[in-house]
FIBAVO-731336 format. One record per residue: residue in three letters; x, y, z of N, C-alpha, C, CB in turn. Coordinates in steps of 0.05 Angstrom, whole numbers, plus 5000, padded with zeros to 4 digits. Atoms other than C-alpha are relative to their C-alpha. Glycine has a CB too. Example, Ala and Ser with C-alpha at 12.3 -4.5 7.8 and 13.67 -1.06 7.14 Angstrom:
<sites>
ala501849765000524649105156501850245000498050015025/ser498449764999527349795143498550225014500950094971/
</sites>
This chain:
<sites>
unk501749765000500050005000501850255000498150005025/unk497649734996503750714982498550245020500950184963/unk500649774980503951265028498150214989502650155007/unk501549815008498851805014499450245010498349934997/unk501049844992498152475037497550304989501950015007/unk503249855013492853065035500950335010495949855021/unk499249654992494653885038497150175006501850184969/unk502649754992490354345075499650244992499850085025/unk501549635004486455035052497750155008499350064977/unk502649984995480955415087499650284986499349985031/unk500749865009477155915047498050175026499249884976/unk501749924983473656515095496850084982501550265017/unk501249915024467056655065499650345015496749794990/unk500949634992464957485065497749984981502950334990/unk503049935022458057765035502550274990495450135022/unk498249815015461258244983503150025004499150245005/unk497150034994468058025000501849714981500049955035/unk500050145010472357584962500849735020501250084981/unk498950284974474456904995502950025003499649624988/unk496949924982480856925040501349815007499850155026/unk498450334987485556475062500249985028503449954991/unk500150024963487156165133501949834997497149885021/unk498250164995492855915157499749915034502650144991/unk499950054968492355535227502049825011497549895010/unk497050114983497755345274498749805025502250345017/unk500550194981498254765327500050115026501849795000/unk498949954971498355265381497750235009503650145002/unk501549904993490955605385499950164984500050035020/unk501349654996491156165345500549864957503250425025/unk500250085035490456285256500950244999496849914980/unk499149705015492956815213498150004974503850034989/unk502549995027486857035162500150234986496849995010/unk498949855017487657335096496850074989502649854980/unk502549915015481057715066500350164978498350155016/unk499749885017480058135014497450184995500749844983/unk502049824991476558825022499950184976500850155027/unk499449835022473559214964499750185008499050014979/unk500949754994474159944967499050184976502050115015/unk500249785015471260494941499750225010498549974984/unk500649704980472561164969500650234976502650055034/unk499749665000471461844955501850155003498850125014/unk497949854988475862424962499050105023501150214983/unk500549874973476762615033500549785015497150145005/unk500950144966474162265098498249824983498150235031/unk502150205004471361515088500049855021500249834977/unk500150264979468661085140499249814986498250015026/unk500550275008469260335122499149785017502249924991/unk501050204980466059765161500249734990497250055009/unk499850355009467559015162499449855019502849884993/unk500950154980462958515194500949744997497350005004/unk500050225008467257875173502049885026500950004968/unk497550024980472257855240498349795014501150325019/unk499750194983472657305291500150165028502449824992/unk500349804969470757485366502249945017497049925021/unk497750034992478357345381502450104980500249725007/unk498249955016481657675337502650265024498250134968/unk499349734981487358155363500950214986502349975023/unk500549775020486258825338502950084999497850255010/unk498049845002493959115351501749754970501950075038/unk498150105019495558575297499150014968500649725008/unk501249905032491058845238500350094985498750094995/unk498049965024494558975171497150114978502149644989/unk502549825024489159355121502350194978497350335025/unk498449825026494059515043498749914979503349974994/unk500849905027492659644980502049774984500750374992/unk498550165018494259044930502050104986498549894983/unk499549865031495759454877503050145013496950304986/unk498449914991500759804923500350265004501249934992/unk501849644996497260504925500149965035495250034981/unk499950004969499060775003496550105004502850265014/unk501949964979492860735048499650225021500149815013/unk499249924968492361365099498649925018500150265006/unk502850144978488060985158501450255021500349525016/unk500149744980486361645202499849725027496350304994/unk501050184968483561055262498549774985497350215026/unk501150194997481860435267498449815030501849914987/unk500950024974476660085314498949724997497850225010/unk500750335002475059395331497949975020502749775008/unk502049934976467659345367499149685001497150284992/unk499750224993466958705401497349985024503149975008/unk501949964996460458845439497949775014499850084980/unk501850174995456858365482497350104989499949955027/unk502849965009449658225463497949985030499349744973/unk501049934977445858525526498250144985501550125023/unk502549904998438958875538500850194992498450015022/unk499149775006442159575541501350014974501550075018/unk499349975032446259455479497550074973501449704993/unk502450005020439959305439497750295001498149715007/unk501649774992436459865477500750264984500550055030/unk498549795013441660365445499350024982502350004996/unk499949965025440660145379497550124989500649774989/unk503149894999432860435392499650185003498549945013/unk500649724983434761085422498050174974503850215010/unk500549875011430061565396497649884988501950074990/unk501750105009424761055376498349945019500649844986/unk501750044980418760745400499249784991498150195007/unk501050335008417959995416498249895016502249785001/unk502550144981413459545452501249925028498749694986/unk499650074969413959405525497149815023500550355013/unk502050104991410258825565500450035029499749744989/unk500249904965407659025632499249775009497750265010/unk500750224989407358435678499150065029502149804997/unk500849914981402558595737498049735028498250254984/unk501350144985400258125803497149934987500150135025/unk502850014995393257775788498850144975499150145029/unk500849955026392958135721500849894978500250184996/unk498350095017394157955652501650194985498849854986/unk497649775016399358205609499650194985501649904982/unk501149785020399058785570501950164989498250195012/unk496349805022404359245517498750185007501350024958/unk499449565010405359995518501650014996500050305016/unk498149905020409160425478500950185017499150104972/unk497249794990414560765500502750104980501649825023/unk498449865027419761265462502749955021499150424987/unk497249994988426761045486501950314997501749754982/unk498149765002430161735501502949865003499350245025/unk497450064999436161475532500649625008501250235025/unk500550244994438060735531501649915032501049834973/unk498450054980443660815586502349725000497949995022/unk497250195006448660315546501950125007500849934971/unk496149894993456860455575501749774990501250045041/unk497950235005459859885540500449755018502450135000/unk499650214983461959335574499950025031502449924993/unk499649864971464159785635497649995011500950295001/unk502549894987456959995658499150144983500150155025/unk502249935021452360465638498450165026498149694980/unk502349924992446860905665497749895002499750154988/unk502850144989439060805687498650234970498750085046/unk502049945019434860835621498150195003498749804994/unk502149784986430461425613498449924975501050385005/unk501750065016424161335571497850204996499249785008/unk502349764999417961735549497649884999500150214975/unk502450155001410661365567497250124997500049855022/unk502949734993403761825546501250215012497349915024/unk499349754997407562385545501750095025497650134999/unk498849984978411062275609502949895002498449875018/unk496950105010418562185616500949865037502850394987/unk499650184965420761615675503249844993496749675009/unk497050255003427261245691499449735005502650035023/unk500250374991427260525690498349894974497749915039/unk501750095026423460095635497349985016501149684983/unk502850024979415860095649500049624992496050264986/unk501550295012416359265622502349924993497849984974/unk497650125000420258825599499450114956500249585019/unk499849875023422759105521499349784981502750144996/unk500150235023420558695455501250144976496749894992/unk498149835029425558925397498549894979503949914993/unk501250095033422958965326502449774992500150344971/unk498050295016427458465280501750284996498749754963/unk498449865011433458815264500249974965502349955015/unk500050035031432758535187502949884997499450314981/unk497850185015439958215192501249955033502650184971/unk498749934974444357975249502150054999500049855017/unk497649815007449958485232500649985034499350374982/unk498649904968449758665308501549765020497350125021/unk498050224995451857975329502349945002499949884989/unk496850105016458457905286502150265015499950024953/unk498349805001464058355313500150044983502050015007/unk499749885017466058895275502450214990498350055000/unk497449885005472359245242499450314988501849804977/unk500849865001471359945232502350224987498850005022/unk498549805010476160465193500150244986501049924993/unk501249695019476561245169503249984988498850405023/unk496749955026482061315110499450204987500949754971/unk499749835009483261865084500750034967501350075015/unk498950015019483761895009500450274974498949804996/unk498849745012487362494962497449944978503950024987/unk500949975026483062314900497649715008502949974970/unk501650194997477261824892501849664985496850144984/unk498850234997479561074896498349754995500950015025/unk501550295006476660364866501949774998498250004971/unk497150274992482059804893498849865016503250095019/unk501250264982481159154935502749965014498749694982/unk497950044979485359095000499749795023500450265013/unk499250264992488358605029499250045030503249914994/unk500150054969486258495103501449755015497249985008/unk497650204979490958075153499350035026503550105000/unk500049874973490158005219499949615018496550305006/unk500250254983490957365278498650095013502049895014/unk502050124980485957005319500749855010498049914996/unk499950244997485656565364497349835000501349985020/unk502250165004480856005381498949784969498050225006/unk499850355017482555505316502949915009500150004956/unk497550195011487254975320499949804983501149875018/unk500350225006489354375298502349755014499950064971/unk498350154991493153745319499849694980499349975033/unk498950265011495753105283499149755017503150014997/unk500150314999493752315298499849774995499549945004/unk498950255011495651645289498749784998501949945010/unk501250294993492351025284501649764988496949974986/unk498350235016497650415271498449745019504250035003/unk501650295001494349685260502849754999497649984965/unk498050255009498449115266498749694993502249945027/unk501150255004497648385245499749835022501349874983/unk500150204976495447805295503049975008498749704991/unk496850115004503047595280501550204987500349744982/unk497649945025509347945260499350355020498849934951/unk501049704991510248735278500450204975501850135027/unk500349755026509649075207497150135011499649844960/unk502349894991504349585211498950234984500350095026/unk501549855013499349955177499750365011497549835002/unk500449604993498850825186498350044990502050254990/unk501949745012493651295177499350265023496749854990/unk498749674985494952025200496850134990504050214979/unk502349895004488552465212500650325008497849845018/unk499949754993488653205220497450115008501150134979/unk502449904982483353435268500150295012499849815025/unk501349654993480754235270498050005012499250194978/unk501049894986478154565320498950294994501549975017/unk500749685005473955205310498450115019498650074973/unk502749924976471955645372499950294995500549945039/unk499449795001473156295343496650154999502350024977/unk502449835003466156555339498350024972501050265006/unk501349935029464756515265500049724988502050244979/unk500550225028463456005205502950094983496250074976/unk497350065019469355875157497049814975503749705023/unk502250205016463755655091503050014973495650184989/unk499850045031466855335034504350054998497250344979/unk497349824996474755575062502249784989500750115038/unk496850125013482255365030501850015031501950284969/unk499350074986486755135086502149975008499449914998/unk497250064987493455175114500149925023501550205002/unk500650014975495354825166503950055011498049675008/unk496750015004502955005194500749835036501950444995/unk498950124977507254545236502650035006499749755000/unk496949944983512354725287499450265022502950114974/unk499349804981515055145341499050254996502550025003/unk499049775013513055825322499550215035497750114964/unk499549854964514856375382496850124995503450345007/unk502849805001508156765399499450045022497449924986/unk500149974972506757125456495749955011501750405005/unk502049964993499856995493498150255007500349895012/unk501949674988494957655488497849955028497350144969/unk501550074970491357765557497849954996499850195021/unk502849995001485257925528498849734981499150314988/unk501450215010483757245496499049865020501549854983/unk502450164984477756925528499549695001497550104991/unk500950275000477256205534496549915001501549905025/unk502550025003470655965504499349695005499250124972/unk500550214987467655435550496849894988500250085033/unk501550145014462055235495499949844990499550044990/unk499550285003461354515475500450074971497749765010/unk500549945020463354325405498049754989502550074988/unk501750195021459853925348501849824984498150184978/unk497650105012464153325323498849914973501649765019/unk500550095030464653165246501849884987499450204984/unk497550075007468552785213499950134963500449625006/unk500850015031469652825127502949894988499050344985/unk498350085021473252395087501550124979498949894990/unk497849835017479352615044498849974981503049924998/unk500050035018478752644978502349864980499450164998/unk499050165025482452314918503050124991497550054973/unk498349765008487352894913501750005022498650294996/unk497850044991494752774938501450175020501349974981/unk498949864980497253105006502650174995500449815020/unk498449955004502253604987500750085023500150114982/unk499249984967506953755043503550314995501649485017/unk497549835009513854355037500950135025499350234976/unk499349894977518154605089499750344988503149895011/unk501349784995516155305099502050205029496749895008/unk497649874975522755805142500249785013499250285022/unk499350314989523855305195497349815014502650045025/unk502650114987516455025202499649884963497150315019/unk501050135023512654565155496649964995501549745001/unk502849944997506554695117496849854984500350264993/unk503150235013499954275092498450084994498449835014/unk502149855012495554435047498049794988501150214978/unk502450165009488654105020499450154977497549985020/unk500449735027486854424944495949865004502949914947/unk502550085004479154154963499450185020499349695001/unk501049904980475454654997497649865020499350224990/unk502350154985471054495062499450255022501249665015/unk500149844975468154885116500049885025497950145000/unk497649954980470254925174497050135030503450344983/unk501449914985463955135229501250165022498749835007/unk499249914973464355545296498049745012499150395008/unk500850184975463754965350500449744990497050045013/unk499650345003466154425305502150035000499149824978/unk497750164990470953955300499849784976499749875034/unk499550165030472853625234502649904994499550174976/unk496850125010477553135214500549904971500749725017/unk498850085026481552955148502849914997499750204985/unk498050224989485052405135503250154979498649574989/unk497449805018492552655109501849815007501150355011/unk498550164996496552055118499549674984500150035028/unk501050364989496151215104502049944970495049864998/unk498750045003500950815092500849815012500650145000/unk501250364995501249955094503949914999497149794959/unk497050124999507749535107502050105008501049944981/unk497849854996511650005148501149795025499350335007/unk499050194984516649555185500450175025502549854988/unk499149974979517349595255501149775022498450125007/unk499050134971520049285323499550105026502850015002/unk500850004973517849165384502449985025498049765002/unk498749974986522349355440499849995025500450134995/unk501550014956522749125521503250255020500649355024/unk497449854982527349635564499350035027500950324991/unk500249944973527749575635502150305011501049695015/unk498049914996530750215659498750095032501150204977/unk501049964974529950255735499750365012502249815018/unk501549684996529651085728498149974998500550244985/unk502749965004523050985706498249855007499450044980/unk501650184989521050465743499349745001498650054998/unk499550284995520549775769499749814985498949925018/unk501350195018517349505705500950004976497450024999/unk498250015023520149305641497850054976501849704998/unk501549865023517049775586500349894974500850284997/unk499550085032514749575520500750274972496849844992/unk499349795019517150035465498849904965503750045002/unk499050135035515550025377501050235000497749894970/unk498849915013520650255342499849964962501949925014/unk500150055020520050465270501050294986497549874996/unk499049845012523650865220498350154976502049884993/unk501549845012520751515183501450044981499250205012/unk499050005027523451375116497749874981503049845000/unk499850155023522451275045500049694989501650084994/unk499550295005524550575042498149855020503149925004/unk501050224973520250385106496450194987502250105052/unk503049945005512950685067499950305018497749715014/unk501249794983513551315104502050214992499749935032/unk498249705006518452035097499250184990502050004985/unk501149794999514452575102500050115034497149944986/unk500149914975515553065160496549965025500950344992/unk502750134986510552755215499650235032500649575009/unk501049714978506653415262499849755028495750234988/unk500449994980506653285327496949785018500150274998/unk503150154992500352835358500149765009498149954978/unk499950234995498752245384499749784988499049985011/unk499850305012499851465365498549825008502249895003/unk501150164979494850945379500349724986496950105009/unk499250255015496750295365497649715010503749945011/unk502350235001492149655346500249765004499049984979/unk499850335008492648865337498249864989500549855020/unk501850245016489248405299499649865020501249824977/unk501150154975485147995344498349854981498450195028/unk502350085008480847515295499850234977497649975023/unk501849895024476447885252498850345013496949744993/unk499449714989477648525306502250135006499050035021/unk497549995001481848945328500850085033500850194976/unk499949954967484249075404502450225007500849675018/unk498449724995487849725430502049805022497850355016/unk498050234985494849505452501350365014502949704971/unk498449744987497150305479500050224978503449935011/unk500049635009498351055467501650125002498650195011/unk498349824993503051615462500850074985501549985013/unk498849745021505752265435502150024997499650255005/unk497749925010510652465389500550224990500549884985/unk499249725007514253055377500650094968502650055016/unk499449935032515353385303501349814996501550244991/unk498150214996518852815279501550044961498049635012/unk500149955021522753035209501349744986501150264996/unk499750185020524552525155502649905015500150114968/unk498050154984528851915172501150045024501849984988/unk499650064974528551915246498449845006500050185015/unk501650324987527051385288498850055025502349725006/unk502850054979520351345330500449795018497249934984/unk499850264981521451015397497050125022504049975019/unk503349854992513451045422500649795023496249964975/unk500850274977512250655493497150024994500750045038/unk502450025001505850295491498749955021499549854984/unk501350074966504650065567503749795013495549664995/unk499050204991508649495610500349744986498949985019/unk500550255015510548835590498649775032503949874982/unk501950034983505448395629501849715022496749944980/unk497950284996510747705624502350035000500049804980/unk496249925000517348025625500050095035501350384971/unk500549874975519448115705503150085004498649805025/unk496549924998526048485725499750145033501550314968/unk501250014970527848485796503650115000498349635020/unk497449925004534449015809500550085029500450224977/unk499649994972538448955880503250154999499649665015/unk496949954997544949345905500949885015500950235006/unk498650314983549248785932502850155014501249684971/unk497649814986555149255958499850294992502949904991/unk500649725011555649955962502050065030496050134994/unk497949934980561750346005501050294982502749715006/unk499849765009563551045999503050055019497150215005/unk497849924984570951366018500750264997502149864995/unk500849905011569352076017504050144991497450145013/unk497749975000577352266044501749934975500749875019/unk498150095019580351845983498050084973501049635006/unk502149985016574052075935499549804979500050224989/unk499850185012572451395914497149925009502449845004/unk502850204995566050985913498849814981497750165006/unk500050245010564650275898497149984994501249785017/unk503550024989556450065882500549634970496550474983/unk500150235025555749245849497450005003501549685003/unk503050015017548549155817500049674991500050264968/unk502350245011544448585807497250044992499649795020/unk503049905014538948575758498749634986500850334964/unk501250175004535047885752497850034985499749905018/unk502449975014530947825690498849685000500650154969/unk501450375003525447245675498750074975497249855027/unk501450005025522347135616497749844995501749934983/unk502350144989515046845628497649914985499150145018/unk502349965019512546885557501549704983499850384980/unk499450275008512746355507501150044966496949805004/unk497249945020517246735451502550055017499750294979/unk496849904996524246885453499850295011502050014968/unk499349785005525847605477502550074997499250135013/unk497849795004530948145478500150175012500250124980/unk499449784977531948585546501850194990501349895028/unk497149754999535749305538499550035026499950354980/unk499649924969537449375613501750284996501949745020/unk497949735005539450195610499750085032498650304973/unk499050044980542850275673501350405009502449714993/unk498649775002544451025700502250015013498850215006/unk496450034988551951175732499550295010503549954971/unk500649654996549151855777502450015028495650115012/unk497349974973555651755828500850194992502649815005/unk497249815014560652105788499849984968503449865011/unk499449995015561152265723503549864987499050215002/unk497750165006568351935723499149675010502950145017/unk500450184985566951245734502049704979496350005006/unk499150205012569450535707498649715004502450005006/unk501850305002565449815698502649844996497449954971/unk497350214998569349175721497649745010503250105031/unk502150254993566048495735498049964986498850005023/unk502349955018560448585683499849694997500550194970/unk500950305003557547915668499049934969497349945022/unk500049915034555448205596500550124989498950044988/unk498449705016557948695548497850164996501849954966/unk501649834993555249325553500150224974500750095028/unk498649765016555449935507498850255011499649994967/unk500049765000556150635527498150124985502050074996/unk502349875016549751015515501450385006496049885016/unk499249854994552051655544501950105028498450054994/unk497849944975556752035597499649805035499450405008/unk500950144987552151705649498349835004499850085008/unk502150265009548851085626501349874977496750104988/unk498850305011550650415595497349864993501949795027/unk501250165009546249875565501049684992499350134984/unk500050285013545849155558497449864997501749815017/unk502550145016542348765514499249725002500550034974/unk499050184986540548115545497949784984500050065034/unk501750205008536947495499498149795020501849844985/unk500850234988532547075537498149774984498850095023/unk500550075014529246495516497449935016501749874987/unk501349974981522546315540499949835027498050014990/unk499650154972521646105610503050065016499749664994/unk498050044994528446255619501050265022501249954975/unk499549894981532146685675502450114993499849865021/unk496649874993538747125678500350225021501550154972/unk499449844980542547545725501650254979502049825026/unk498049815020546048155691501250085032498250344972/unk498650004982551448265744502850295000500849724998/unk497849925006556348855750500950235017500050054974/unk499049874994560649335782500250324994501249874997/unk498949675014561650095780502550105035495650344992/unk498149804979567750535814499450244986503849955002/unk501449674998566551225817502350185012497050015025/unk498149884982572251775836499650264990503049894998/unk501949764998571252495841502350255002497649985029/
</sites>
């Protein structure tokens, strides 16, 4: 089976706007590209744009001229506006709407009332509403307010707001830029193995998140992977609204993939949308016969139990070599005519031809039992002796292959004598041996360290 991948693109939609691009990063936040027509007058123009995300951060909003004609932006304003009573009240000042009076033991009944003052202050507060009822002017609402329809829900959507100044009258389309947060995305794995044998099947899913406040209809898709620095803005809100999960099948059309400065970037040429509160996945990976090995390491830093490891190489020759994002691995087995979850765990960017060492849990039949059999310290002569015993068993009914990785935290100067097996130097402070057993079978790995200082 050959490797396959799938490149991401999200298109934004705008009413009178053209469609924009989106690039989203593994680390909460997108960078969105629109496209704003103008047409101004000479002089003073106020422009308004209801296509923003209720996380966007305004000090990073970019508004130029394709064409390359300078822009003068007198001010720009970003109105972000909860949707409260008083807000709506504002948008009435000066009118006259219905009001239901709710009275003990009576039934309900409207009057009209002329909203003089609504007593909106923004987010901050606000004043006590003043009204006008049969000719009479009172504070407070006489009822509870019933708003006409507004005819669109403009007031909903944040909104981007700008006065430019232009020498001569102007008909150009400008580019808008600006980051959000509240999309991500993250990478995952699903590898299948056979009843027998440890070759194994891949398929890589790319799963978006959208809490930004808006719809993405019909959007082109970037998705970028890696480190990138970015500082956290204060004012981003964490939106504790459930989402809606979806999945959608890839299409037919080949995962292009390109390193991008020192990050790497994915693109899809099939547009899809993208909701506020979903959660959509697409498959961007798969990929049959990738050899691997199953690995047992007892290393008593991490604890009394002898870990199972697969190991498998991110090459070309092994069905795979494409830079692999960040995400989790969940690995399968053939069980019959099912399949049974054998463990889990994450991997870091992992770029072409490196080797994936995933732990999947404990080994259940492997037992390793590690004792210090002498141990003497001479601090005067700065010397210190420590001999080790590490008794493995083998309880299963294949052959294995123990890596016993052993740390040396005395002294960085040290020397191995008495060893019982050959070892090899993993680093300044740690050794390894690799110890065959066969099943049922038992060994001692036996050995010495001096230590001087």
């Amino acid at each position: 089976m050959k490797r396959s991948l799938i490149f991401l693109s999200l298109f934004l939609p705008g009413v009178a706007f053209a469609a924009p691009g989106l690039t989203i990063y593994n680390q909460d936040f997108a960078v969105v590209r629109d496209t704003v027509p103008l047409e101004l007058k000479e002089g003073l123009n106020p422009i308004q744009y209801d296509g923003a995300t209720l996380l966007l951060e305004p000090d990073s909003v970019v508004l130029r001229d394709k064409s390359g004609k300078p822009l003068q932006i007198l001010e720009q304003n970003y109105r972000n506006d909860p949707l409260t009573q008083a807000y709506l009240l504002s948008l009435f000042e000066g009118q006259t709407i219905d009001f239901t009076v709710r009275e003990p033991e009576k039934p309900d009944r409207l009057i009209q009332a002329k909203i003089l003052r609504s007593g909106y202050g923004g987010p901050t507060g606000g004043t006590e509403p003043v009204v006008e009822v049969e000719g009479k002017i009172q504070f407070g609402l006489p009822g509870k307010p019933e708003f006409p329809s507004l005819g669109d829900d403009t007031v909903l959507k944040p909104r981007l707001e700008w006065k430019i100044q232009a020498p001569a009258a102007l008909k150009t389309a400008a580019e808008l830029g600006y980051i959000t947060g509240g999309l991500s995305w993250q990478a995952s794995y699903n590898l299948v193995s056979p009843e027998k044998g440890d070759s194994i099947d891949v398929v890589g899913w790319i799963t978006m998140e959208n809490r930004s406040g808006r719809d993405f209809e019909e959007a082109s898709i970037h998705l970028m992977a890696g480190d990138v620095a970015k500082v956290d803005p204060q004012h981003f809100m964490k939106n504790q609204r459930g989402m809606v999960a979806m999945a959608a099948m890839a299409d037919e059309s080949a995962v292009t993939e390109k390193a991008f400065d020192e990050f790497h970037l994915y693109s899809l040429p099939r547009p899809t949308s993208l909701r506020d509160l979903e959660t959509k996945q697409v498959e961007f990976l798969r990929a049959g016969g990738v050899k691997s090995e199953t690995v047992y390491i007892f290393n008593a830093a991490l604890g009394p139990k002898i870990s199972v490891f697969r190991e498998f190489r991110n090459s070309k020759e092994n069905q795979l070599g494409i830079p692999l994002p960040q995400g989790r691995m969940r690995f399968y087995r053939e069980n019959g005519s099912q399949l049974e979850f054998t463990g889990e765990s994450e991997i870091d960017h992992t770029p072409v031809d490196e080797l994936l060492k995933i732990r999947t849990g404990d080994a259940f039949d492997l037992v390793a039992e590690r004792k210090l059999m002498n141990s003497s310290r001479d601090e005067a002569n700065h010397l210190a002796v420590e001999t080790l015993e590490i008794l493995l068993k083998n309880r299963k009914t294949d052959p294995v292959s123990i890596r016993v990785v052993e740390r040396l935290g005395v002294s960085r100067n040290w020397k191995i004598s008495g060893n019982s097996d050959a070892f090899e130097k993993k680093a300044s402070d740690e050794i390894e041996f690799r110890i065959p057993l066969k099943p049922g079978e038992e060994r001692k790995v036996v050995y010495t360290a001096t230590y001087t200082w």
